[in-house]
C-alpha positions in Angstrom: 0.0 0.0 0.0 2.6 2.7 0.7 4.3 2.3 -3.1 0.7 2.4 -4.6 0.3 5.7 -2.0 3.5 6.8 -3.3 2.5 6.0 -7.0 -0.5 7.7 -6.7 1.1 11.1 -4.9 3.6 11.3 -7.9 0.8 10.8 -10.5 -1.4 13.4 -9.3 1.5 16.0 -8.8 2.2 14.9 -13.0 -1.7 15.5 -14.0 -2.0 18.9 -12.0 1.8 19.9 -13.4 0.3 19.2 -17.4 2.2 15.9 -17.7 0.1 13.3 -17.5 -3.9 13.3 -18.6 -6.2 12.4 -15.5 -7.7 9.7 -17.6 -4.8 7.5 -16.9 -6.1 7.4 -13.2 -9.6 6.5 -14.2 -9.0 2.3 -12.3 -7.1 3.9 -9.4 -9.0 7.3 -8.5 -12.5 8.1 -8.2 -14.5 10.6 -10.8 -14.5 13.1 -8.0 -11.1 12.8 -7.2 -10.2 12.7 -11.2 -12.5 16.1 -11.8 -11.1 17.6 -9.0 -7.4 17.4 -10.7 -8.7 18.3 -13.9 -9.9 21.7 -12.2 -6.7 22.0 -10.3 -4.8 21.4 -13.6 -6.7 23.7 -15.8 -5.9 26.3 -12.8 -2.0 25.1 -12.9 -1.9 25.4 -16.4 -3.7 28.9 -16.9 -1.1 30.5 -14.4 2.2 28.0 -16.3 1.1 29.8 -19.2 1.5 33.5 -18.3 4.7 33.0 -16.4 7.5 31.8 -18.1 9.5 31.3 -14.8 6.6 29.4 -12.7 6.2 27.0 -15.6 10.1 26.3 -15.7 9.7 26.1 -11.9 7.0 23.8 -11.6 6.7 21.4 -15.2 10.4 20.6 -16.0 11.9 18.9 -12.5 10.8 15.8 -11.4 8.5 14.9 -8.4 10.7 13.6 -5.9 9.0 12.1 -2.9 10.8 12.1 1.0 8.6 10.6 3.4 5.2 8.9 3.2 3.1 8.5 6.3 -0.1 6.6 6.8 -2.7 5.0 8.8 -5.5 2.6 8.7 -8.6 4.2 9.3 -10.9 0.9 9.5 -10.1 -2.3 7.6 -10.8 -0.6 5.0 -10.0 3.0 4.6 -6.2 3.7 4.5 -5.0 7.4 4.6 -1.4 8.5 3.5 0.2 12.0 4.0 3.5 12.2 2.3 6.0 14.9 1.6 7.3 16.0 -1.8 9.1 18.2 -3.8 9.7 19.8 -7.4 12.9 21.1 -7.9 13.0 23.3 -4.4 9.7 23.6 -3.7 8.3 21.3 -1.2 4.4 19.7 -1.4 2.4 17.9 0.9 -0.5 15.5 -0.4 -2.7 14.0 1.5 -4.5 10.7 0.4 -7.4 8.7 1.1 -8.0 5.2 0.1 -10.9 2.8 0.3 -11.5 -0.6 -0.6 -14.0 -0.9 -3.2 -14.5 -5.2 -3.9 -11.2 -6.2 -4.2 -9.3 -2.8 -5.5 -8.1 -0.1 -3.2 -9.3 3.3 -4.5 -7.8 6.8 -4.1 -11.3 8.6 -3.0 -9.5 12.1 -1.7 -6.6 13.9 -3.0 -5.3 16.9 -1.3 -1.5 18.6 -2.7 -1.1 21.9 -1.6 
């Protein structure tokens, strides 16, 4: 669970940064959770595009994560907090996961 939680931290920070379509999420995230990063990205990307230096800043550098954190919330809700960064700038996500049948399922996604 915490390199799927890691996966899915890295992932998000690629669709909000313009790298990676949300659709690629669709078996691992909910619609909410998948229309919530399409708004974030749209936002991201409206603000990349009228400042040359945030764009560099934020799009070309990697997503490096540091430390992932999480804890069972019932047998089956999971929640992950982990710590990232782009280049220098550091980002937290926060991540909620519930098992729906036999998949876990990113229901809540937080990167601020």
């Amino acid at each position: 669970m915490a390199v799927a939680a890691c996966r899915m931290g890295i992932l998000t920070m690629d669709v909000i940064r313009g790298k990676l379509s949300a659709n690629g999420l669709r078996r691992a995230a909910s619609a909410k959770v998948i229309e919530r990063l399409q708004r974030l990205a749209f936002i991201i990307e409206t603000s990349m595009s009228r400042d040359d230096e945030y764009k560099a800043r934020l799009k070309y550098p990697p997503v490096m994560p540091h430390w992932l954190s999480g804890t069972f919330i019932s047998q089956t809700c999971l929640e992950m907090c982990m710590q990232l960064s782009i280049g220098r700038e550091i980002y937290w996500s926060n991540l909620r996961f519930e098992q729906i049948g036999c998949r876990w399922v990113c229901t809540f996604a937080d990167i601020g």
